[in-house]
Backbone bond lengths (Angstrom), bond angles and torsions (degrees), N, CA, C in turn:
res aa  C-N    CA-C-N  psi(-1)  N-CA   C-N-CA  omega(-1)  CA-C   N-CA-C  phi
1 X - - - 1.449 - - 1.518 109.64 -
2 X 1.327 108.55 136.48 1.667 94.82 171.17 1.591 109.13 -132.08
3 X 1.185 133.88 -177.18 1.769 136.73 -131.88 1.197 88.26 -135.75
4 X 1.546 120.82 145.02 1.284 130.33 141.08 1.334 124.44 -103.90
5 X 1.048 131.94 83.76 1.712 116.27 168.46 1.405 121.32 -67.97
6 X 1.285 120.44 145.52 1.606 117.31 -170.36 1.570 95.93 -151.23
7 X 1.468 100.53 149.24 1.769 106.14 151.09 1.171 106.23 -149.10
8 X 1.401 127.21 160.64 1.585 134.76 -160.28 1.254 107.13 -137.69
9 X 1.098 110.35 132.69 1.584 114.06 163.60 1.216 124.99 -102.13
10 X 1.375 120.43 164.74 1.662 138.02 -179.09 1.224 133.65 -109.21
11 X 1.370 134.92 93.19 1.644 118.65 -158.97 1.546 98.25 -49.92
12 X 1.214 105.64 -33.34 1.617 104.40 -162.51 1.664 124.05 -86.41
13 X 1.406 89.37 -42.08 1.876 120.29 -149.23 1.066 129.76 81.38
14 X 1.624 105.77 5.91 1.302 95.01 147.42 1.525 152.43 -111.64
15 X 1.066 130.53 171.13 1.335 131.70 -162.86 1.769 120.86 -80.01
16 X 1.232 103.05 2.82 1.524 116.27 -153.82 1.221 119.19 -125.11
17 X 1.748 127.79 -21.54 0.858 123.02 -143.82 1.606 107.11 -130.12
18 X 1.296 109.31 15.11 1.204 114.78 168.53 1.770 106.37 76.69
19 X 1.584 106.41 57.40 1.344 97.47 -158.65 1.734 104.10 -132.15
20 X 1.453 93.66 14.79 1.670 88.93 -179.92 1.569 110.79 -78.36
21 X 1.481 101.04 133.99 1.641 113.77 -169.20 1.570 95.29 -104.55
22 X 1.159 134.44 -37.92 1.069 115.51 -156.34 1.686 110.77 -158.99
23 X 1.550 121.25 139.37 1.239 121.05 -165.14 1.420 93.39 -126.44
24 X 1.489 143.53 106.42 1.189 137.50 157.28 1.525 121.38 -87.83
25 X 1.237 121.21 127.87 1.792 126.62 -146.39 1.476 95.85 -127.86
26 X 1.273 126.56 146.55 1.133 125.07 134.53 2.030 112.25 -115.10
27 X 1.411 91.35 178.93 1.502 97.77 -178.43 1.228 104.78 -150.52
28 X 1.609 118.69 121.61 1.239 126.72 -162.05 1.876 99.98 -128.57
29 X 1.311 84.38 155.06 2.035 87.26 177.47 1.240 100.71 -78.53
30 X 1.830 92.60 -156.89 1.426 104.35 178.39 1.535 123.11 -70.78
31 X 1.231 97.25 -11.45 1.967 111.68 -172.56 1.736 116.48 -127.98
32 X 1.727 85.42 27.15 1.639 82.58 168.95 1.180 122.35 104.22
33 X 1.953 112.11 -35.40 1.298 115.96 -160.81 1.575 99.94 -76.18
34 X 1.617 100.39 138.22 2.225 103.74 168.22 1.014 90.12 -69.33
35 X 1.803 107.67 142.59 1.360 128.35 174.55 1.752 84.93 -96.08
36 X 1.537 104.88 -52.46 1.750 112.13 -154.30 1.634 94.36 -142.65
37 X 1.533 72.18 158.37 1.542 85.00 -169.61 1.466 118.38 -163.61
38 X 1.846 110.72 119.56 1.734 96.78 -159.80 1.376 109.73 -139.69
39 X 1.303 128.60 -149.30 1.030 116.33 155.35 1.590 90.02 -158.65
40 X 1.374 125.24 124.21 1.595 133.04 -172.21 1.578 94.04 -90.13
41 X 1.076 117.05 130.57 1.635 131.20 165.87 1.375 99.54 -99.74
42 X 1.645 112.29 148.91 1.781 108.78 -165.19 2.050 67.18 -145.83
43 X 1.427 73.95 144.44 1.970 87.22 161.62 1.551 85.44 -111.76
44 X 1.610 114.17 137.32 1.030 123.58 -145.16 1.585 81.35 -116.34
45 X 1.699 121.57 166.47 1.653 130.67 147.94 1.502 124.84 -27.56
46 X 1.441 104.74 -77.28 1.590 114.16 175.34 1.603 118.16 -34.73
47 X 1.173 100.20 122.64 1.605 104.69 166.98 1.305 115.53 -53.64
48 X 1.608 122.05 -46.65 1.264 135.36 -141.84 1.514 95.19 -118.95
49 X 1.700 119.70 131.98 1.827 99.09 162.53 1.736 100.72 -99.74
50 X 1.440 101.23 153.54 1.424 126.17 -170.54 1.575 86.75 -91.35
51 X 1.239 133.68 -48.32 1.410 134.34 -140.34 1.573 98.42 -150.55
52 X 1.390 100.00 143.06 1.561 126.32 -179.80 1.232 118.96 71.60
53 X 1.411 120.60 6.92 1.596 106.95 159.57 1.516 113.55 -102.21
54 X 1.571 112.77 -162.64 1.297 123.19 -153.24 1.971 94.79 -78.55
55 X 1.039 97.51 -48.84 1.208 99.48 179.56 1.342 144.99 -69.07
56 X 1.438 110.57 -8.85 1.080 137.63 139.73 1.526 148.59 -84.32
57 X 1.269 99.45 10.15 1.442 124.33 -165.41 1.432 112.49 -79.02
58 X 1.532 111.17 -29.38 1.836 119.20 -160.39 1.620 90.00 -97.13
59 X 1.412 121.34 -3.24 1.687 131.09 -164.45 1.728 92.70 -103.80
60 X 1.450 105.96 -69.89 1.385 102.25 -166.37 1.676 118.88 -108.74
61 X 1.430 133.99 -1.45 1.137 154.65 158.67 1.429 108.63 80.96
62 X 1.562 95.61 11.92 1.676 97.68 -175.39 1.950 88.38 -105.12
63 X 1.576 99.93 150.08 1.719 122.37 -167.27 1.752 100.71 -139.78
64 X 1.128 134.13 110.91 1.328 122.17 -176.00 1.858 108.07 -100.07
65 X 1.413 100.44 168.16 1.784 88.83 -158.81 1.194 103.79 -86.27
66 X 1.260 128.63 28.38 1.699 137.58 176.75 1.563 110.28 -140.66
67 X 1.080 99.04 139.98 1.688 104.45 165.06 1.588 124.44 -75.21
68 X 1.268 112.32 165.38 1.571 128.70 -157.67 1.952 94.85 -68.01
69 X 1.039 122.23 -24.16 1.708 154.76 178.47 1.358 103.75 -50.72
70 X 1.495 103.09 -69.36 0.928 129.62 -140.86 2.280 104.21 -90.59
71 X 1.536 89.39 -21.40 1.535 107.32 174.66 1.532 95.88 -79.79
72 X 1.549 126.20 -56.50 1.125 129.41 -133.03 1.805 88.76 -93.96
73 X 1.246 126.14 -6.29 1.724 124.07 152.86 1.409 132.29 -94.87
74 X 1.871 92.57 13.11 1.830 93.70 164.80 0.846 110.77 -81.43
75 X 1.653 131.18 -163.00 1.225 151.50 146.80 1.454 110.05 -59.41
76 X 1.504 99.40 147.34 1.159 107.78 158.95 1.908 120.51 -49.76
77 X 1.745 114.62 -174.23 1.472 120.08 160.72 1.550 94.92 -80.88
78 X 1.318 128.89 -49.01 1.181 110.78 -168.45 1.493 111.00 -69.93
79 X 0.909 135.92 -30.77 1.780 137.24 179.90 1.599 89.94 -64.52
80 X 1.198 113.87 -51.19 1.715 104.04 -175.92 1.583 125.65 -69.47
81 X 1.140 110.92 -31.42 1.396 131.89 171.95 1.781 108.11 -3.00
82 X 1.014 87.85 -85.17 1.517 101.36 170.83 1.495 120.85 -26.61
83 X 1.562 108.75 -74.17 1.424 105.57 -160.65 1.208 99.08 -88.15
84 X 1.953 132.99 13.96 1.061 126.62 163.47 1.610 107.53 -72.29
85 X 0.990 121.42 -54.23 1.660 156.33 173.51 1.687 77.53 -33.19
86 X 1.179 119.11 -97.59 1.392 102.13 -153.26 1.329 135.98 -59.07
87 X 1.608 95.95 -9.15 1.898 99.14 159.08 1.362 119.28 -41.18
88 X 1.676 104.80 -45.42 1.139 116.24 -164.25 2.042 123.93 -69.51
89 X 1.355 97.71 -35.28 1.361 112.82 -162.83 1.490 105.21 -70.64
90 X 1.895 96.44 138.90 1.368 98.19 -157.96 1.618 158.45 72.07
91 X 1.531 88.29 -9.67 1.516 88.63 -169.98 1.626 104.38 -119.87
92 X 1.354 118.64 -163.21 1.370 104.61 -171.40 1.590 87.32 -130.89
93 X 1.750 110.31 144.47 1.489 107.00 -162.21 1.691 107.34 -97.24
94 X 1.002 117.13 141.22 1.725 131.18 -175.43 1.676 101.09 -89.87
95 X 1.308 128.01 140.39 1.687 106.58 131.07 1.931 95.76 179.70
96 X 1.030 114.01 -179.92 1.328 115.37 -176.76 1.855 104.41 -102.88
97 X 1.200 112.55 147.92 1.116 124.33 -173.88 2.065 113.39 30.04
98 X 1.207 96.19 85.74 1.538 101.04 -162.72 1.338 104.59 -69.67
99 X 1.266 137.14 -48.41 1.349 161.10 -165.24 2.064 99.02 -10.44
100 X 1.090 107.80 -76.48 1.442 127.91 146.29 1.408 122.07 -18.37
101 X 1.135 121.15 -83.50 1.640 123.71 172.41 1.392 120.82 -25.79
102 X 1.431 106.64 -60.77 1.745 129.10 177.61 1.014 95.12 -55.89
103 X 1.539 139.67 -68.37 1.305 122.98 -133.28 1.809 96.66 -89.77
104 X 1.627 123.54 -18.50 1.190 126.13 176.78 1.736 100.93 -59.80
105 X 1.465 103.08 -65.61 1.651 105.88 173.49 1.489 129.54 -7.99
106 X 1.679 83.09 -83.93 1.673 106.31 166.59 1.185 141.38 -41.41
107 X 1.941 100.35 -42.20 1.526 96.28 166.63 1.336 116.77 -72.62
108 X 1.224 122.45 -27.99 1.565 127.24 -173.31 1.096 116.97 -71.05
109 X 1.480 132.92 -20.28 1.237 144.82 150.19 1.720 118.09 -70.97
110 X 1.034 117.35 -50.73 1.857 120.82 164.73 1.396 109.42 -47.89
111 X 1.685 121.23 -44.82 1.332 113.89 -174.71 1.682 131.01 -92.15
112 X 1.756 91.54 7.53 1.357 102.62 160.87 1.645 113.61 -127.73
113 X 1.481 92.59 33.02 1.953 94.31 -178.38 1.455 115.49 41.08
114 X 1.524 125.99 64.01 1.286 128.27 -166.86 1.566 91.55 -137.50
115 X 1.331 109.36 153.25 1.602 94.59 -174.08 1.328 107.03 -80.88
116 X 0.967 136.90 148.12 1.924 157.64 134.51 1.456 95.43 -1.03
117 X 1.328 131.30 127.23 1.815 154.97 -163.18 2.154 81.23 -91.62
118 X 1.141 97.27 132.04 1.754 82.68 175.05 1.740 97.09 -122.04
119 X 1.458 111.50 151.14 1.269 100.20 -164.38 1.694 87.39 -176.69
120 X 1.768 102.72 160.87 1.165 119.32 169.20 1.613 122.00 -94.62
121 X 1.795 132.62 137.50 1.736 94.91 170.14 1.508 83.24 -135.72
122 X 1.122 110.07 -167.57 1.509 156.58 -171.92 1.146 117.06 -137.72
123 X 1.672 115.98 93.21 1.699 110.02 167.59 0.978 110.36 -98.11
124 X 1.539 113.01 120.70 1.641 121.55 165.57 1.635 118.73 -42.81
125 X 1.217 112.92 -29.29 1.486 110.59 177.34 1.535 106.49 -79.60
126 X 1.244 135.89 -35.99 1.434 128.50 156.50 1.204 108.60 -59.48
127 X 0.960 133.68 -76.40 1.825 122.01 -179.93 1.507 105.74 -7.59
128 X 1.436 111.99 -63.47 1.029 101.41 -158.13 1.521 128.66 -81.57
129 X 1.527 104.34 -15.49 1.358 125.27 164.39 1.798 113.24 -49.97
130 X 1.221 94.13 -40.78 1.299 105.07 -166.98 2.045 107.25 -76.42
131 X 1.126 98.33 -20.11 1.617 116.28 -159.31 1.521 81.77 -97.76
132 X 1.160 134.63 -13.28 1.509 116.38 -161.22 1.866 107.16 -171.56
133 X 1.417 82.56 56.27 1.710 102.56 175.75 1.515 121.97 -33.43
134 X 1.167 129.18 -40.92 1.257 114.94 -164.99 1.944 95.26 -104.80
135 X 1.130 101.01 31.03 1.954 100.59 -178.39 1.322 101.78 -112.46
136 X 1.581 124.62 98.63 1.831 131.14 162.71 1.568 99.99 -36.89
137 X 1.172 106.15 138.14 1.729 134.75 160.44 1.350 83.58 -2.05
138 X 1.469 101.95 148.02 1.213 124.38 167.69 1.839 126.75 -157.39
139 X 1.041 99.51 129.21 1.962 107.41 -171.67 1.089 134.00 -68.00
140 X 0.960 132.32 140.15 1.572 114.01 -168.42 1.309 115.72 -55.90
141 X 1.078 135.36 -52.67 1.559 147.35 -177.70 1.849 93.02 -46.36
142 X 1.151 112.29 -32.30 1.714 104.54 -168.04 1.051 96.74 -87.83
143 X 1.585 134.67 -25.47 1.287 142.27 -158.68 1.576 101.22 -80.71
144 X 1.326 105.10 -60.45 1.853 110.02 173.85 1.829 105.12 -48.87
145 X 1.088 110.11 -40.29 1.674 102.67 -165.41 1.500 99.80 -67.69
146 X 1.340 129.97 -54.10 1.514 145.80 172.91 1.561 90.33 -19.27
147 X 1.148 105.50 -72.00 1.758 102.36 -150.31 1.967 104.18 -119.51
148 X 1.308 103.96 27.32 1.786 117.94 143.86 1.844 93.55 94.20
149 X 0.689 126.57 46.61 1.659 118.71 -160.13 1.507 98.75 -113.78
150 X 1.255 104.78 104.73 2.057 104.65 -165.91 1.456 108.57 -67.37
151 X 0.755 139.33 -65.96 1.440 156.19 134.70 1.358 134.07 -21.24
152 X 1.236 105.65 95.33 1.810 125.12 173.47 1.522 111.22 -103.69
153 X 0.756 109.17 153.03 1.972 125.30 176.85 1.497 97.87 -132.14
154 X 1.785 96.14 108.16 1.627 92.40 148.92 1.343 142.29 -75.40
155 X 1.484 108.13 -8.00 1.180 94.62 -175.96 1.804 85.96 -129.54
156 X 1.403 105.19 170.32 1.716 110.80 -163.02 1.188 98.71 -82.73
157 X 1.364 142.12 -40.92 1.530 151.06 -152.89 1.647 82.52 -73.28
158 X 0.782 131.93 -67.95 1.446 142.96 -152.68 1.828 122.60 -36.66
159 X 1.451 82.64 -46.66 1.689 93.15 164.83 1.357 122.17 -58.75
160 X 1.527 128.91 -58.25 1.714 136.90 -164.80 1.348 91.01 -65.58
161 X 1.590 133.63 -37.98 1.371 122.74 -179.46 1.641 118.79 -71.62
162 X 1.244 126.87 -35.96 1.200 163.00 -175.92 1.830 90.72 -28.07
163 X 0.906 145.81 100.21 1.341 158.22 -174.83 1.691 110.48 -62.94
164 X 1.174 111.73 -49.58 1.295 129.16 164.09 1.743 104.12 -51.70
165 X 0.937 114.00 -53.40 1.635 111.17 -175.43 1.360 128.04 -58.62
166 X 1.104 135.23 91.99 1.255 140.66 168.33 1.620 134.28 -81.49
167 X 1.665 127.22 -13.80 1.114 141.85 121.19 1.257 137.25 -136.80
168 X 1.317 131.36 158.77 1.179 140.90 156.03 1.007 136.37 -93.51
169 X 1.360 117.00 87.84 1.656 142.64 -176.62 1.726 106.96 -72.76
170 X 1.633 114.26 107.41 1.596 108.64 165.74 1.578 103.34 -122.07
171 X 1.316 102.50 131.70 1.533 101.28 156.95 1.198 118.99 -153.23
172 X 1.398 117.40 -161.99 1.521 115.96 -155.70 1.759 103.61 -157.64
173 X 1.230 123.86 114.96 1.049 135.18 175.57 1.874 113.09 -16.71
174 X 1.423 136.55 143.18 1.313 121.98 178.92 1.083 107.03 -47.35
175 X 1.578 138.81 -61.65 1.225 138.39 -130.88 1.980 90.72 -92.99
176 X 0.929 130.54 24.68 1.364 128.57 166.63 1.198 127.86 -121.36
177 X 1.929 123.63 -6.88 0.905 153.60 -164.18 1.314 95.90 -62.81
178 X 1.166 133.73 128.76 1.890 140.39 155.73 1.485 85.08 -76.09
179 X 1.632 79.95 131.06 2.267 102.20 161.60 1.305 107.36 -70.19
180 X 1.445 120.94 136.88 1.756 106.97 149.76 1.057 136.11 -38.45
């Protein structure tokens, strides 16, 4: 079996508007090891980005590691479509607080009449909901402090580059395990 981890961004934040810019993926085997590892730039719908540029930065504190330039000379979702699609096939999807991801996906597929990516995931932030019922939502940054973890990455790309990093260990308690 092998893993997809993903996180997506929003020129906007929103969910609707055909605004996902960017899908950064990894792809891990059966034991963890990245096979691949990318980061998809999407020139998104919106004329305008709400979020992750310079000028929006003192508003929403979010900065993305590319310029507004640099989105608006990718491919489209539909030019990407494809080799988004095959990230997906077969594997079982990773990411923290998924809620977001999906619904970026989906719209980006609805707003170019492309069918819906179908797929399984695993949100680490449910895991843990589930592992620890009476604990409200919780962030990653709170999540590392909980159980001593010095080191947070805000942004997903950041880790596979991360020089210091030599693997990436994910797992999941037995009783949470998806069967083949």
């Amino acid at each position: 079996m092998q893993y997809l981890i993903i996180d997506t961004e929003s020129c906007t934040g929103k969910s609707d508007d055909g605004s996902l810019c960017s899908l950064g993926y990894a792809i891990a085997d059966e034991n963890f090891n990245i096979v691949e590892r990318n980061d998809l730039l999407i020139n998104p719908l919106p004329k305008r980005f709400a979020v992750g540029d310079k000028k929006n930065l003192k508003r929403t504190g979010v900065m993305f590691a590319y310029g507004v330039e640099e989105f608006r000379r990718a491919p489209t979702f539909k030019d990407r479509y494809y080799d988004v699609k095959r990230l997906f096939n077969g594997r079982l999807v990773l990411g923290f607080a998924m809620a977001n991801d999906v619904k970026y996906l989906n719209d980006a597929c609805d707003k170019y009449s492309l069918p819906r990516i179908e797929y399984e995931y695993m949100d680490v932030q449910f895991v843990y909901k589930l592992l620890n019922p009476d604990a409200n939502s919780i962030g990653l940054k709170t999540l590392a402090e909980k159980y001593g973890i010095s080191k947070v990455y805000d942004d997903f790309n950041d880790i596979f580059f991360d020089p210091a990093v030599d693997v990436i260990y994910i797992t999941a308690p037995h009783n949470t395990h998806i069967e083949d």
